[in-house]
FIMAR-708122 format. One record per residue (C-alpha): residue number from 1; x, y, z. Coordinates in pm, 1 decimal. Last residue first. Layout:
N
R resi       xx       yy       zz
R  NUM        X        Y        Z
...
// end
This chain:
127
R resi       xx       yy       zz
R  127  18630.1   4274.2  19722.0
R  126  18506.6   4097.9  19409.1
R  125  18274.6   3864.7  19599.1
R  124  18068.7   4135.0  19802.9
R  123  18145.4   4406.5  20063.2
R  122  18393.3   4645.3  19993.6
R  121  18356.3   4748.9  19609.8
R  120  18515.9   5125.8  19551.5
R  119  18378.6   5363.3  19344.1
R  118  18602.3   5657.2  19245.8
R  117  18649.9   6025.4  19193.4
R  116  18694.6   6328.3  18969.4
R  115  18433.3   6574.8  18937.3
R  114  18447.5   6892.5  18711.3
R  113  18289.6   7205.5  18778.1
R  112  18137.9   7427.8  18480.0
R  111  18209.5   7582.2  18151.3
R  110  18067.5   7864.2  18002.0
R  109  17811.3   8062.4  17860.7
R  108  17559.5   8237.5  18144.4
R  107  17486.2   8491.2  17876.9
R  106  17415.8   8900.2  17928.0
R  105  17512.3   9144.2  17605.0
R  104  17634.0   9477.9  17700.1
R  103  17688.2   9813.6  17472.8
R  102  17324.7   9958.5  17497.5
R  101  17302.9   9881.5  17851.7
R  100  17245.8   9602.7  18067.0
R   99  16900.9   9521.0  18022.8
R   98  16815.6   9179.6  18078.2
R   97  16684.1   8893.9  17905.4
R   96  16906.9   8662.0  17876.9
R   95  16950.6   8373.7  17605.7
R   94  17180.2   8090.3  17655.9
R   93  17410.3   7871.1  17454.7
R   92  17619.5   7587.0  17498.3
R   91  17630.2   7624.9  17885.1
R   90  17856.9   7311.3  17952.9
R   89  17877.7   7075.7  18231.4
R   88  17643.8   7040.5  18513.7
R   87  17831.6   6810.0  18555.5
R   86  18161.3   6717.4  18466.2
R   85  18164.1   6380.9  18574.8
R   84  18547.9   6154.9  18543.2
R   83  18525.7   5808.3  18707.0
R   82  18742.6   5589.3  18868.5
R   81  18577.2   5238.6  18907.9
R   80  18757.4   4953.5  19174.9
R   79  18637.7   4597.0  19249.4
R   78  18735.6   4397.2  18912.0
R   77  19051.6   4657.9  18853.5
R   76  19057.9   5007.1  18663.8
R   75  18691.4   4972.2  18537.8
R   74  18626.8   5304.2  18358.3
R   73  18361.2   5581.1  18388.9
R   72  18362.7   5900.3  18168.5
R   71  18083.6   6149.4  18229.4
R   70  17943.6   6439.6  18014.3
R   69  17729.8   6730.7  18048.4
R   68  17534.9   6930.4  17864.0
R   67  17322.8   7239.3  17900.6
R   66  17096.6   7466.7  17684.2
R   65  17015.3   7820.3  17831.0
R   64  16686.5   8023.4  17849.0
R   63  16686.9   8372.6  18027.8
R   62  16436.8   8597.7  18213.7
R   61  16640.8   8846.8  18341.3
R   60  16421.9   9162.8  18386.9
R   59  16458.2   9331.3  18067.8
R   58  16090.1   9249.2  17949.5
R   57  15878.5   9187.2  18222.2
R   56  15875.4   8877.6  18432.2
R   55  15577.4   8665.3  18436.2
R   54  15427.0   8625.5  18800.1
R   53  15296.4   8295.0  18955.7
R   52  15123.7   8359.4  19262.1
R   51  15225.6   8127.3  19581.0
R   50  15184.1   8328.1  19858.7
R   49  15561.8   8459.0  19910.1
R   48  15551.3   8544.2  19560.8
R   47  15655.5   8331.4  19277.2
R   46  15908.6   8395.7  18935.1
R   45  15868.7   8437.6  18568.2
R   44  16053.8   8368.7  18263.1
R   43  16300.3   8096.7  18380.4
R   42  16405.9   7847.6  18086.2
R   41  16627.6   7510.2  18101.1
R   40  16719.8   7256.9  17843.1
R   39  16930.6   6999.7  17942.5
R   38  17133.5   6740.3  17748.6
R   37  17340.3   6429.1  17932.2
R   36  17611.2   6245.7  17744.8
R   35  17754.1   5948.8  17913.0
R   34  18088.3   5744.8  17859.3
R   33  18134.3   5373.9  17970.6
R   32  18452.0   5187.5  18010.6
R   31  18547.0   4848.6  18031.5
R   30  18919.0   4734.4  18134.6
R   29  18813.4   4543.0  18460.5
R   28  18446.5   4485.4  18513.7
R   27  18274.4   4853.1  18611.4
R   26  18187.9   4879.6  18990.0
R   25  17759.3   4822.7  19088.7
R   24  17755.5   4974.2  19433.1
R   23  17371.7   4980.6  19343.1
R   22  17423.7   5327.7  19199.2
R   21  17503.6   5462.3  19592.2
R   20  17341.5   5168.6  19811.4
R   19  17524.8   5207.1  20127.8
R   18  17572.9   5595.3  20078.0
R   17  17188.2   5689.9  19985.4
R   16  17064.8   5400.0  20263.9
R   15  17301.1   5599.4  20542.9
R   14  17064.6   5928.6  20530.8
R   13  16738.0   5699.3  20429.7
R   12  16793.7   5502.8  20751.5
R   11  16921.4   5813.0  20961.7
R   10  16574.9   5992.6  20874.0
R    9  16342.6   5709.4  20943.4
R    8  16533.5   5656.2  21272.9
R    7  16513.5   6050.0  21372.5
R    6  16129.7   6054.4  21306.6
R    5  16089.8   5726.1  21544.2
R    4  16302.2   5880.6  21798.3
R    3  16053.0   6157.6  21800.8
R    2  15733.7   5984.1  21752.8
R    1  15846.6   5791.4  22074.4
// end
């Protein structure tokens, strides 16, 4: 019984992340939306198998690197959103800590993936 119940919890919050994806909320007709995300992130140590935090020493790839990403969402119809994410985006800058030689500089600069894709209203009075 504990076992069935287990598996029903876990297909109920499996299907509830599809059937409720951003409330299936679609953009009205002809209105867009455009996001800007900024993240800052920083690894200068790392954990054991046990759980002890250890700093890194100097040259062993600790880094820091500032992110952002953008997303473009527009309503094409009353029941249908194509949207544009390209996430996580854009390294602006980053800092690494490694020793590469005398000639080498590390960075994790760049761009990233890009998602295309839509939103589609099924259920509901639009559909």
């Amino acid at each position: 019984m504990k076992k069935i119940a287990t598996l029903g919890i876990i297909a109920i919050l499996s299907v509830g992340s599809i059937a409720f994806a951003d409330d299936a909320l679609v953009m009205p007709a002809h209105v867009g939306r455009v996001y800007m995300t900024n993240t800052y992130a920083f690894a200068n140590g790392s954990y054991d198998k046990d759980g002890k935090y250890t700093d890194l020493a100097s040259g062993a790839g600790a880094f820091k690197a500032y992110n952002m990403g953008f997303a473009l969402e527009y309503g094409v119809t009353d029941w249908i959103t194509g949207a544009v994410q390209w996430a996580p985006g854009w390294n602006v800058w980053s800092d690494v800590d490694q020793n590469l030689g005398t000639a080498s500089t590390a960075n994790i600069n760049g761009v990233y993936d890009i998602f295309v894709g839509a939103k589609l209203q099924i259920v509901g009075e639009k559909a």
